[in-house]
N, C-alpha and C positions, 0 to 999 in steps of 0.2 A: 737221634733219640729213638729208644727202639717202645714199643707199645707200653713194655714192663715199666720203664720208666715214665713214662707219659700218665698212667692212669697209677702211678702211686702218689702222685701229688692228692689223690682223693683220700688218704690216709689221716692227712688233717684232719677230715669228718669226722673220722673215727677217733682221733685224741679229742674230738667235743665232749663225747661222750662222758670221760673219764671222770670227771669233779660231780654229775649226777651218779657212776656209779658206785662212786667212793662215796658220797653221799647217802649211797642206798646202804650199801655196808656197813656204815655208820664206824662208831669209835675213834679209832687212830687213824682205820683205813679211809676218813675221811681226805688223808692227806697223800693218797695214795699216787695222785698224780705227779705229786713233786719225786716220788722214788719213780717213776716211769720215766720224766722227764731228765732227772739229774743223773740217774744212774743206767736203766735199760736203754736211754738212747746214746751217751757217751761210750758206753761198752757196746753198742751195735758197730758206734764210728769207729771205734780202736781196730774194728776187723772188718770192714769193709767201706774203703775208699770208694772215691768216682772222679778222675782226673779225665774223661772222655770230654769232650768237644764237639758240638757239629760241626760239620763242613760247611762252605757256603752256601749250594744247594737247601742241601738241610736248613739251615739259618731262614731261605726264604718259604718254605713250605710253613715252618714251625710258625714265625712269624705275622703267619696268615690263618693257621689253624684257630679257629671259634673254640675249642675248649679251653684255652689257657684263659683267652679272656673272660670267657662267662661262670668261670670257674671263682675268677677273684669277683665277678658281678654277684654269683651265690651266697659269696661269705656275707654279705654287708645284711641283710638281712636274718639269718643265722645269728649273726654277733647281736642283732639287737634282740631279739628272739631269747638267745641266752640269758641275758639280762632278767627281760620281763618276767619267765619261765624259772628265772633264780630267785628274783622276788615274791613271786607267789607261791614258790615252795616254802621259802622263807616263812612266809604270812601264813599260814596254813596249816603248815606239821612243826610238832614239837621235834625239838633238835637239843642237844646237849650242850654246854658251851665249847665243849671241842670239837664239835662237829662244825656248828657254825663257823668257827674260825677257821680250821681244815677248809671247808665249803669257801669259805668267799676268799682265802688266800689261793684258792685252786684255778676261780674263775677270775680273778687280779691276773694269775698267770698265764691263764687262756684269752683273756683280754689284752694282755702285753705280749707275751710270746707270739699269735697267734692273730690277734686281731690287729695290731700296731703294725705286722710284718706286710700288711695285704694293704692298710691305710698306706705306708710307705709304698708299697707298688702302685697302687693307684695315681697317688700325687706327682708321681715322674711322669702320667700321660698327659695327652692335649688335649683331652674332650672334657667340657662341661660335665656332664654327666660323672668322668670317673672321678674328677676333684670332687662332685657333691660328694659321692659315695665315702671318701678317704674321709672329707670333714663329718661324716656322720659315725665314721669311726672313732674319729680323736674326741669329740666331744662326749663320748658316752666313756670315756675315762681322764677326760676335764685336762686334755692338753690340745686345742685346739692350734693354738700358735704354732706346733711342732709345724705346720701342712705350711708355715710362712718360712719361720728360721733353715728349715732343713735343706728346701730348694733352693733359694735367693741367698743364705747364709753362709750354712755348714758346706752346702758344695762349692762355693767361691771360693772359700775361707781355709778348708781342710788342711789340716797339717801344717800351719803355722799359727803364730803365738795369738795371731788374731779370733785365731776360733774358739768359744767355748767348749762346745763336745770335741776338740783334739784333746787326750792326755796327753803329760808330758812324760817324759822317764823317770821314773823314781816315783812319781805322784801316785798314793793310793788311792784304791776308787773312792776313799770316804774324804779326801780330799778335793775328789774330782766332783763327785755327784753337786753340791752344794754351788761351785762353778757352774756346770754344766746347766745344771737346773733354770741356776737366776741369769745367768750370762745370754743362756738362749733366748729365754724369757725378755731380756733387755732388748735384745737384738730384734727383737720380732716386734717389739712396737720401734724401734728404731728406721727399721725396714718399711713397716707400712706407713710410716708417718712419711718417710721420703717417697714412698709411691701416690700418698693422697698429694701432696705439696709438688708434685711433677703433675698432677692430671687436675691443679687448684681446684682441690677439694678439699672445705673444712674436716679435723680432727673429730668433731661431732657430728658428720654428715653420716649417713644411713652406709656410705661406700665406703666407711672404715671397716672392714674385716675382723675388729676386736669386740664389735656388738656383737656376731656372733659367736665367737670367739669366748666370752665370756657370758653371754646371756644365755645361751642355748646349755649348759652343763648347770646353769644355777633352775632352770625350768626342771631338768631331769630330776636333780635332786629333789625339788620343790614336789614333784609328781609323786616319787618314791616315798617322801615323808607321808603325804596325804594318804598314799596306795596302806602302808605298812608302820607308820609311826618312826620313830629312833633308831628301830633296829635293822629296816630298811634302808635309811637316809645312811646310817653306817654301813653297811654291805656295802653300797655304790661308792661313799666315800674311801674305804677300805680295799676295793677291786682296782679302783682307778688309780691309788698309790701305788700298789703292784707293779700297778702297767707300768705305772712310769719308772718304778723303780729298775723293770727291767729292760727297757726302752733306753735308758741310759749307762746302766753296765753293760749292755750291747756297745755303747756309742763311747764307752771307757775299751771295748775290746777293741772294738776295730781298727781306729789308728796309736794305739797305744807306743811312747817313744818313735815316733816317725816325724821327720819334718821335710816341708820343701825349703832348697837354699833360696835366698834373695839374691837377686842380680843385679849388676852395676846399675841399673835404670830402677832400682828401688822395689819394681816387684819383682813378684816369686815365679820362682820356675814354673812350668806347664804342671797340673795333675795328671799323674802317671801310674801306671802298677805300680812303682816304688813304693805309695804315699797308703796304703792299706794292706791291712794284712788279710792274707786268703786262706781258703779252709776247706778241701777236697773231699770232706768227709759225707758218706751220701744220706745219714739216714736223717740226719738233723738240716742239711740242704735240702732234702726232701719239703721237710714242714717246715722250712724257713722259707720257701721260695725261692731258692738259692742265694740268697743274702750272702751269706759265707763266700761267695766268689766277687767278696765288696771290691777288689780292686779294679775287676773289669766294670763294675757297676758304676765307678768314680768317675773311672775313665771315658766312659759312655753313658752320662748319665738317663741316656730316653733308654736303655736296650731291655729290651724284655725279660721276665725273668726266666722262662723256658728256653733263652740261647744266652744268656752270661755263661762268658768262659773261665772254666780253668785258667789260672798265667803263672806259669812254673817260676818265672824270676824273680815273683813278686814274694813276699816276707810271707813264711808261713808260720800256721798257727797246730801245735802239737795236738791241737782236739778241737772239735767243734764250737759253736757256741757256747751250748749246755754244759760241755765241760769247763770250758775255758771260764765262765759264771760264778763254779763253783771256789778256782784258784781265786776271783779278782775278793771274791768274800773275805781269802784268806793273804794279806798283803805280804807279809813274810815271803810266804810259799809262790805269791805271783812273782814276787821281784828276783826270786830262785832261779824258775823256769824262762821268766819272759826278758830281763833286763839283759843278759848272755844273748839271747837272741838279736834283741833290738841292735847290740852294739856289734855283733858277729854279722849280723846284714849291713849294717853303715860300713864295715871295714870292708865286705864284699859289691860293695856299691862302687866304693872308690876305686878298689882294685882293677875292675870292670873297665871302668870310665880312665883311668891310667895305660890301660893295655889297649883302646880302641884311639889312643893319642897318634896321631902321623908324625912323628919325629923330624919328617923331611920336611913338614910342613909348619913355618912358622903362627901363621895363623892358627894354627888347630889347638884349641884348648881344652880342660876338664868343665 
């Protein structure tokens, strides 16, 4: 990773910016962030890829380099920052009702796009400290559970019929989201309920994780009502659907039509690059923390986000996130683009695993 790369990851800072100064601008342009995001970054990715790789060298230097980490230690305070600082402009300056709406669907997307991407980096490490940080993210847009379902869950789970955030083929996102949504949500008191009941600890003991889980986003709101009245308690209520709404059309991209086979012994095959789709594009990698190379990230779930690699075999995706957001909005035109896909990688999957068959070998199977 050469310098250019390394410090464009601070670019993020700079799309904070955007929802204050669409805000400033006032009118339509309040909404200015969603045209930066939806449009000038998918038209960056159309023309400029990033399929480089470190080396292993490389991998260990990066690895150890303090900015990648203290970079994601920066954001958590920032993100709440944003909030407060959204509130009290709220509270303060007359705004129009399209502005306001503009405004808090901006900072919804800066809180989901941008704050959710750094809480999921966080919650794959092993220190105390970066799990607080991830949970101080989910809570301030009232998905706390995600930091249980997504480790213990969705990565056990991925790409079979067992998961709720796997789509399946043909399912459109507004089929999905409503699964997705309650199923994780199930699963996450499912999860902790069998973690207190292995460490015999009551459902009502203080070591349930859904006290906070659930108290800590109804305190926020309770703050913000007192802070600003209604129109605050909406803002926060309003930002945090955002998030989640695109927390989970993320989680409808990623393994979309992918499954692992079951084996004669009942489970399923190892997670593999097969099992996500991956996404080369650099400018939305950038400020996703390279999310988009989800299939190395499955397959290694600790690996850092400044060395997840590119994996050529793995199912690719014709645009970025941002782009890819806009198709799953439009179900017709997603099942156009992406169903051709899904089924042109399963018949390339086979083919693969057919041609690496020993013939002479009677044991050797698909």
């Amino acid at each position: 990773m050469n310098a250019f790369k390394k410090y464009s990851f601070l670019l993020i800072f700079l799309l904070i910016l955007l929802p204050f100064i669409s805000l400033y601008l006032g009118g339509w342009l309040s909404f200015l962030s969603y045209l930066v995001l939806f449009a000038l970054v998918p038209g960056v990715d159309y023309f400029i890829r990033d399929s480089s790789n470190p080396n292993k060298d490389e991998e260990k230097w990066l690895s150890k380099d303090p900015f990648f980490k203290y970079l994601t230690y920066l954001y958590v305070p920032v993100h709440v920052g944003i909030l407060i600082l959204s509130a009290y402009l709220l509270s303060y300056y007359s705004f129009t009702w399209i502005e306001w709406i503009g405004f808090t669907l901006s900072i919804g997307l800066l809180t989901g796009g941008i704050g959710l991407t750094f809480a999921h980096e966080l919650m794959h490490k092993n220190s105390k400290l970066q799990h607080f940080f991830s949970k101080v993210i989910l809570v301030c847009v009232c998905y706390g559970h995600f930091f249980i379902e997504h480790v213990k869950g969705h990565h056990v789970r991925v790409a079979t019929p067992e998961d709720p955030a796997t789509a399946r083929l043909g399912q459109s996102l507004y089929q999905f989201l409503p699964k997705s949504i309650v199923g994780s949500f199930k699963s996450a008191l499912q999860l902790e309920s069998q973690r207190l009941h292995r460490k015999n600890h009551s459902v009502y003991s203080l070591h349930n994780h859904f006290w906070w889980i659930i108290l800590c986003p109804i305190m926020i709101a309770t703050l913000f009502f007192i802070y600003g009245g209604f129109s605050i308690l909406a803002f926060y209520i309003l930002q945090s659907m955002v998030a989640i709404l695109l927390l989970e059309t993320v989680n409808y991209i990623e393994h979309y039509g992918l499954e692992r086979r079951k084996l004669n012994n009942q489970y399923y095959e190892k997670v593999s690059p097969y099992h996500s789709w991956n996404a080369n594009h650099w400018f939305s990698n950038i400020i996703l923390l390279h999310l988009q190379r989800h299939s190395d990230h499955h397959t290694y779930g600790g690996r850092p986000y400044q060395i997840l690699r590119h994996m050529e075999d793995s199912p690719q995706l014709p645009s970025g996130y941002l782009g890819m957001i806009i198709l799953a909005f439009i179900p017709p035109l997603w099942r156009y683009v992406m169903d051709k896909r899904v089924l042109n990688y399963r018949a390339e999957r086979i083919a693969k695993e057919v041609c690496s068959i020993d013939f002479t070998n009677p044991a050797s199977e698909v």
